[in-house]
C-alpha positions in Angstrom: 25.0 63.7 -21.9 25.1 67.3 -20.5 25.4 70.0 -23.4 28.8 72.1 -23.2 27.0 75.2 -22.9 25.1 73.8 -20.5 28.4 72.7 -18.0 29.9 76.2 -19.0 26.7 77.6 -17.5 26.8 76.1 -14.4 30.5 76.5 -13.7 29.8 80.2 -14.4 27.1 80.2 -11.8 29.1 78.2 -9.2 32.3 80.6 -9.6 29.5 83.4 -9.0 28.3 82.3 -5.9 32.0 81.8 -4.8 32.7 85.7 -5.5 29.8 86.5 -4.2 30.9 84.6 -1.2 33.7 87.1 -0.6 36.4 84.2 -1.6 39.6 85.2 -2.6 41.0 83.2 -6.0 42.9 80.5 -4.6 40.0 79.5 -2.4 37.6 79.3 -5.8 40.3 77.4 -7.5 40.4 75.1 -4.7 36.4 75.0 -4.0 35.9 74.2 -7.6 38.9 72.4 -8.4 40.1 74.5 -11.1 43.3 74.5 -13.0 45.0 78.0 -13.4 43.9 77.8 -17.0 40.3 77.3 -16.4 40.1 79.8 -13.3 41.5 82.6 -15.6 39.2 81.2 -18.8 36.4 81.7 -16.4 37.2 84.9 -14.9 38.1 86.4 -18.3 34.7 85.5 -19.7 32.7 87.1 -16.7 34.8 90.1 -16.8 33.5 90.5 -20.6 29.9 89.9 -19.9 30.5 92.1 -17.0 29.2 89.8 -13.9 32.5 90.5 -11.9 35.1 92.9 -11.5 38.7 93.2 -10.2 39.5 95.0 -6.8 43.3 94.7 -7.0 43.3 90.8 -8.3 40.2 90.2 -6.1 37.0 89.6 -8.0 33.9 91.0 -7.2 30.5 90.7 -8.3 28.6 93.7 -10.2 25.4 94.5 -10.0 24.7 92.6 -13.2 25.9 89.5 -11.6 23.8 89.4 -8.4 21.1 89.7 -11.0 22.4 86.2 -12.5 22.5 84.7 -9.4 19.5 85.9 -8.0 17.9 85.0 -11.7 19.6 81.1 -11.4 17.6 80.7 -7.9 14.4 82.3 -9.0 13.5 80.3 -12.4 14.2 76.9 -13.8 17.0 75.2 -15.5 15.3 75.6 -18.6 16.1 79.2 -19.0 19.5 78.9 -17.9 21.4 79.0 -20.8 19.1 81.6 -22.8 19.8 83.8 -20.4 23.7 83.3 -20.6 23.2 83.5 -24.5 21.6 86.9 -23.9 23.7 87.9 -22.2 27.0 87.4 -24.4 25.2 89.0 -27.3 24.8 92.4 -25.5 28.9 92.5 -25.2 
């Protein structure tokens, strides 16, 4: 069984990608099949470790999260949640 952390990581990443995609929110809901609940839980928790920001109601990322997502293709699954872990302890 998959860690919490560990799933929270990964539908972090995956909502990344989609911003980074240049998709507007109903299209990530609908991509990732979240509930209005978990979309904003999600996009709450990047806007406080600063991966995305809002244009309007339009998220986009920042710099720090193309670093993620470059970082998530780059190194192993291993690492994956340290770095998310380091990253909420700089906020």
């Amino acid at each position: 069984m998959m860690s919490s952390s560990r799933i929270n990581y990964r539908i972090c990443v995956r909502f990344l990608a989609c911003v980074g995609d240049g998709l507007d929110p109903n299209s990530i809901k609908q991509i990732m099949g979240l509930s209005r609940y978990s979309f904003d839980y999600t996009l709450n928790r990047l806007l406080k470790l600063g991966l995305v920001a809002l244009e309007g109601e339009v998220p986009r990322l920042t710099e720090r999260g193309a670093n993620v997502l470059r970082y998530r293709v780059n190194e192993s699954a291993r690492h994956d949640v340290a770095e998310l872990k380091v990253a909420q302890q700089r906020l």
